[in-house]
N, C-alpha and C positions, 0 to 999 in steps of 0.2 A: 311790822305794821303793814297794812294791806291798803288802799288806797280802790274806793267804793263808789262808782257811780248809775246814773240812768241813760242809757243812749239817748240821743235828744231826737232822734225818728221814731220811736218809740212813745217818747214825749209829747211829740206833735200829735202822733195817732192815738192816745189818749188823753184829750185835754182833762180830765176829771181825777188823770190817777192814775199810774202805773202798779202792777199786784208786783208781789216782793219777789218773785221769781224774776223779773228782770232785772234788779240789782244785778250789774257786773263790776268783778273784783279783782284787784292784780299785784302783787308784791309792788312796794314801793321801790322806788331806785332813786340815783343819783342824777338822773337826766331830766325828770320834771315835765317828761313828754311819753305817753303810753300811747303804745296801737293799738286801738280796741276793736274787739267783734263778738256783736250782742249775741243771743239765742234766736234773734230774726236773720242774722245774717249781715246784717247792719255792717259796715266799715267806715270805722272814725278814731280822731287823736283824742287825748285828752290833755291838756295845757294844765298844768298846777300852776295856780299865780300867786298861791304862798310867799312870798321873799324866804331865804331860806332859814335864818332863823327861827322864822316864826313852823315852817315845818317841822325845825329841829325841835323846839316847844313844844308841839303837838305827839313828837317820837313821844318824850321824856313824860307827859301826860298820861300817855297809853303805858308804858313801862307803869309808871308807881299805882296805876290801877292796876295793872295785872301782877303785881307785888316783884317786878325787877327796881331793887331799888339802887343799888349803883350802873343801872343802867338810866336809869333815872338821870340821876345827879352828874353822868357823862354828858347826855344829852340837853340838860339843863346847861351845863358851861359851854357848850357846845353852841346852842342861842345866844350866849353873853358873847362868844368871842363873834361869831358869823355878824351879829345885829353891831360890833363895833366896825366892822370893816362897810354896813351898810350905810352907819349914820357918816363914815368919813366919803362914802361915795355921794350922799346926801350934801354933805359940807363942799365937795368937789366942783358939782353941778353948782350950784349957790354961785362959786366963785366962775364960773363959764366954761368947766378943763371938762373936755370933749369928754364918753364912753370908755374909750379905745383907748386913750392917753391913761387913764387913774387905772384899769385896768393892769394897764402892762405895766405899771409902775409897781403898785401893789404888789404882785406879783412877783415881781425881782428883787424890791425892797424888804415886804413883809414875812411873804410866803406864809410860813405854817409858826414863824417867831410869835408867842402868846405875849411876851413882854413889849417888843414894839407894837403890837398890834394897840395894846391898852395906853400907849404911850400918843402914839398917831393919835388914837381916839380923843385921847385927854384935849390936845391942844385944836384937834380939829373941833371940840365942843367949843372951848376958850375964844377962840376966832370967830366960830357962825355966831355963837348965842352966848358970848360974851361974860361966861360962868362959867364955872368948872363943873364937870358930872358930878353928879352922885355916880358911886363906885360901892362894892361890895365889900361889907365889914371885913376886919384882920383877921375876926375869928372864921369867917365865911372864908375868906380867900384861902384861908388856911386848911380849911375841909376840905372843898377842892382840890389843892394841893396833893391833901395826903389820901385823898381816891384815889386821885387820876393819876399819880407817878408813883405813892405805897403801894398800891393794893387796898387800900381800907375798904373794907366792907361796912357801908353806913344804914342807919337805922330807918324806918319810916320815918320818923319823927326829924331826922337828919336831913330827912329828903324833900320833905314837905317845905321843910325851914327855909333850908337853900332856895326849893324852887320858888318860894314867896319872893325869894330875897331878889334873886331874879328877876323876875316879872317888875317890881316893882322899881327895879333899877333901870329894866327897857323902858317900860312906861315912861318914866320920867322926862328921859329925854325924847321922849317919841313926843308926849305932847307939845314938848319946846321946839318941835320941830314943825309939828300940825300951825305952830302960834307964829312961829319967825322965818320958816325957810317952806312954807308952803307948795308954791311951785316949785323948786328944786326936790321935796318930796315925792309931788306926785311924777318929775320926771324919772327919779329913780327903778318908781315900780312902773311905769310904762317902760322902762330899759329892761326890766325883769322879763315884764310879759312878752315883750320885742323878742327879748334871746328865746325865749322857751318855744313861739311860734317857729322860729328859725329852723327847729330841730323837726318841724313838719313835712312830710313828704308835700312837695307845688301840686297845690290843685284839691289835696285832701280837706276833708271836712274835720274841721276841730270844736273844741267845747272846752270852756275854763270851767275850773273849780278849785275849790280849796278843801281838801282832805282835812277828817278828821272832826267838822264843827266845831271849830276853833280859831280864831283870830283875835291874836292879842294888837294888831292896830287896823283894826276890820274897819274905823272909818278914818278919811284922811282931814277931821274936821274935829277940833281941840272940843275937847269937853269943856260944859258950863260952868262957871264956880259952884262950888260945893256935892259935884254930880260926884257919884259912886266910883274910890280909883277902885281899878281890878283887884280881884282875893282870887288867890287860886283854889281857893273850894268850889266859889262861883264857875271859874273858868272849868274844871274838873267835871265840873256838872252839864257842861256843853259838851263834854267829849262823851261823856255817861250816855246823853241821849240822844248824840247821831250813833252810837254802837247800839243801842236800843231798835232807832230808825231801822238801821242796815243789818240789822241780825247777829250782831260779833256778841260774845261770850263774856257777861258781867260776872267778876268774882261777885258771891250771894254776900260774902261777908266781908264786902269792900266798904271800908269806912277811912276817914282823914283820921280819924283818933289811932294814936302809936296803941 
C-alpha cells in the first residue's frame, strides 16, 4: 500500500486546487514519518496520525479490494490485536500511569503473546467501563486461527465476514470509550501524534494525514442514539474513492458479493 499526499506549499500556492500531477506517493512503512520532496522541489515530513490499528484496517481494506484475501484477514486480526493494546493504553492514562511506564511494561509483559494481549484487554475493559468486551465469535476466532497458524486460504465471503466482525467489535468499545474515558482517549492519540512528530528532523516542516480515506474512529465524539454503527461496505467505499481521488488502480469487477 502506497500512502498519497499533496505538499502543503504547493497547497498554499494554489488555494483553488492542486492538478493531479502533484499527488506525491511513497511505499508505506513501519515508522509513520516520510521525508517527502514534491516535483517543485518542496522539502517536508509527512506524520501519519492514524493509531495503528486503524492503519492496519485501512492495509486489510485495500487487500480484499485488490482480491488478497488472506492478506486481508491477517491484516484484519492484525487491527483486533494492535486496537486491544490501544484501548488498554486508553484504560492506563484513565488510571494516571505515565507514557513511558505502560509502554515498557507492555513490552516486557506482553510483547507479541495474542493470548495475554486479549486477556489484558478483557479486564482492562471490566475496570474503565465496568463490562466485559464484546469479543469475536468461536467460529470467527476459529478462522483466524486456522489462517494465520494453517495456512488456510479463506474465501471472499470469509473475508468480508471476519472484517465486519472486526470493525464492529472495535467500534463497540471505541464508542464506550468516546462516552466514559474521553479525556484519557483523546490523550492517547495526542501521545500517538507526539511520538510520530519525534521521528522529525528539528526545524523541518511537517504535515499530518491519515492514509487511505479511512477512519474507523475519525471522530472522538460518541455517536447519537440510533445513528448509523459502521458496515464495512460503507467503510470500503471510503477507500474506493480516495483511490479514485489519487489515481490507484480499481479492480473493474470489484464487488462485496462472494
Amino acid at each position: 500500500m502506497k500512502v498519497h499526499t499533496v505538499c502543503m506549499f504547493c497547497q498554499m500556492a494554489n488555494p483553488q486546487g492542486v492538478p493531479d500531477t502533484m499527488w506525491i506517493s511513497t511505499e508505506i512503512n513501519d515508522t509513520g514519518a516520510y521525508q517527502l520532496r514534491c516535483a517543485q522541489g518542496h522539502d517536508f515530513w509527512l506524520i501519519v496520525q492514524q493509531p495503528r490499528y486503524e492503519l492496519l484496517f485501512t492495509i486489510a481494506a485495500n487487500a480484499l479490494i485488490d482480491g488478497y484475501y488472506r492478506e486481508a484477514v491477517l491484516s484484519f486480526a492484525g487491527c483486533l490485536e494492535s486496537f486491544y493494546e490501544f484501548f488498554c493504553q486508553v484504560s492506563a492514562f484513565k488510571l494516571g500511569i505515565e507514557a513511558e511506564m505502560f509502554e515498557r511494561l507492555w513490552a516486557r509483559v506482553m510483547g507479541k503473546r495474542s493470548e495475554r494481549q486479549l486477556g489484558a484487554y478483557v479486564i482492562a475493559h471490566l475496570l474503565t467501563l465496568k463490562q466485559p468486551p464484546r469479543m469475536l465469535s468461536q467460529s470467527q476466532e476459529k478462522f483466524r486461527n486456522d489462517v494465520v497458524h494453517s495456512g488456510v486460504i479463506p474465501t471472499k465471503k470469509q473475508a468480508v465476514a471476519y472484517g465486519q466482525e472486526v470493525l464492529e467489535t472495535v467500534d463497540e468499545s471505541l464508542e464506550r470509550l468516546k462516552a466514559d474515558a474521553k479525556d484519557a482517549l483523546c490523550t492517547a492519540i495526542g501521545e500517538h501524534v507526539k511520538e510520530m512528530n519525534s521521528r522529525v528532523v528539528a526545524g523541518a516542516k511537517s504535515q499530518l494525514m491519515a492514509p487511505g480515506g479511512l477512519s474507523i474512529s475519525s471522530t472522538q465524539t460518541a455517536r447519537s442514539p440510533g445513528a448509523a454503527r459502521p458496515d464495512l461496505a460503507t467503510e470500503l467505499q471510503y477507500v474506493l474513492h480516495w483511490r479514485k481521488i489519487v489515481g490507484e488502480h480499481i479492480p473493474a469487477d470489484f464487488t462485496l458479493k462472494a
